[in-house]
C-alpha positions as CSV (number, residue, x, y, z in Angstrom):
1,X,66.7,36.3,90.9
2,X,69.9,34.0,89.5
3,X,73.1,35.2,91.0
4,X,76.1,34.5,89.0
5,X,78.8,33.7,91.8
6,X,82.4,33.8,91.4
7,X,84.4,32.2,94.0
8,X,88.1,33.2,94.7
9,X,91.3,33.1,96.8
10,X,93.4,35.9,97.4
11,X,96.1,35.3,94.8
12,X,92.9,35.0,91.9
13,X,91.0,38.4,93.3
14,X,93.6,40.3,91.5
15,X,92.6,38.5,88.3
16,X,88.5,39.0,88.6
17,X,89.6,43.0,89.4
18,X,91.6,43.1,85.7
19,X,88.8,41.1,84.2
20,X,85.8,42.8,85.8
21,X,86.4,46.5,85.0
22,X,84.1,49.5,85.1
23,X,84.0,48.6,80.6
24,X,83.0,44.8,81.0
25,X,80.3,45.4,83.8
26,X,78.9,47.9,81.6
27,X,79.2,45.9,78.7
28,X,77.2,43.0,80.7
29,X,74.5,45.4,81.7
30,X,74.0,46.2,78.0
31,X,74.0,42.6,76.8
32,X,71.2,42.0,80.2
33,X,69.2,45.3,79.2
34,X,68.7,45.6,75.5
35,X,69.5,42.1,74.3
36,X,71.6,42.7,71.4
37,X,71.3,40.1,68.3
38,X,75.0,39.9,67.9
39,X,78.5,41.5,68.6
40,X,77.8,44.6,65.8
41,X,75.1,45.3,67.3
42,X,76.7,45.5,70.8
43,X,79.4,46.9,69.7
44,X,77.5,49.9,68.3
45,X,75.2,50.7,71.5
46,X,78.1,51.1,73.1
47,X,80.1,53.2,70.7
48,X,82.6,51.1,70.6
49,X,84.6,49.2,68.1
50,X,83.4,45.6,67.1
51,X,87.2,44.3,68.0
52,X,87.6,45.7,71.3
53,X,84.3,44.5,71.9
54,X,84.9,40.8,70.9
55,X,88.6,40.9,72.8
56,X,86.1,42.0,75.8
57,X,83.4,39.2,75.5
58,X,86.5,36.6,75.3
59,X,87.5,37.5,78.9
60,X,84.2,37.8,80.5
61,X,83.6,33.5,78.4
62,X,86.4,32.4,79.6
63,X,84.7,33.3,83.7
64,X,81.7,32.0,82.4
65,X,80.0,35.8,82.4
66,X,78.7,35.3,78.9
67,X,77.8,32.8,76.6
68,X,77.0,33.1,72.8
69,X,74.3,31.5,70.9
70,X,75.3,30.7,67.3
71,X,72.7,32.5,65.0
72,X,73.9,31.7,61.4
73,X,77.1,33.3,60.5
74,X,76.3,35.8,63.7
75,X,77.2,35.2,67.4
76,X,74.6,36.2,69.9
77,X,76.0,37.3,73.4
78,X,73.8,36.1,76.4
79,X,73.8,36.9,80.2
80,X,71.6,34.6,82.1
81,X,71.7,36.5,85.7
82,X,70.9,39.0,87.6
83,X,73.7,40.1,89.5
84,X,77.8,38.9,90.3
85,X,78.9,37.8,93.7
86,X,82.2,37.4,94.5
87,X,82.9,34.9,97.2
88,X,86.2,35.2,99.1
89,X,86.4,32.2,101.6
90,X,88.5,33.5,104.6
């Protein structure tokens, strides 16, 4: 099983906690379980709009949570784990 792992200090826990809300894990768990072709399709099994979607998937690339792959004119979105741990050196 691949483990994503995020490693943090104090000051940069309180950015992982505004990226990874309750919205985004769900919105990886979708990408992991039904393997949408691209962000429309996404976007619609979650009932959500396409925009709001993609502002979404911009946060979670930018940690590395999810990549695309380029499919044409569409954008695939791609989770290669299993599960997120969050390492806080003390």
């Amino acid at each position: 099983m691949s483990t994503f792992r995020i490693f943090v200090n104090g000051d940069e826990l309180k950015h992982v906690r505004k990226v990874l809300t309750e919205e985004r894990i769900r919105l990886i768990s979708v990408i992991k379980e039904r393997n949408p072709e691209s962000i429309y399709e996404l976007a619609r099994i979650l009932g959500r709009n396409r925009s709001s979607v993609m502002r979404d998937l911009r946060h979670l690339k930018k940690l590395g949570l999810v990549e695309f792959q380029n499919l044409g004119k569409r954008k695939k979105p791609v989770v290669n784990y299993e599960k997120i741990s969050i390492v806080i050196p003390i």
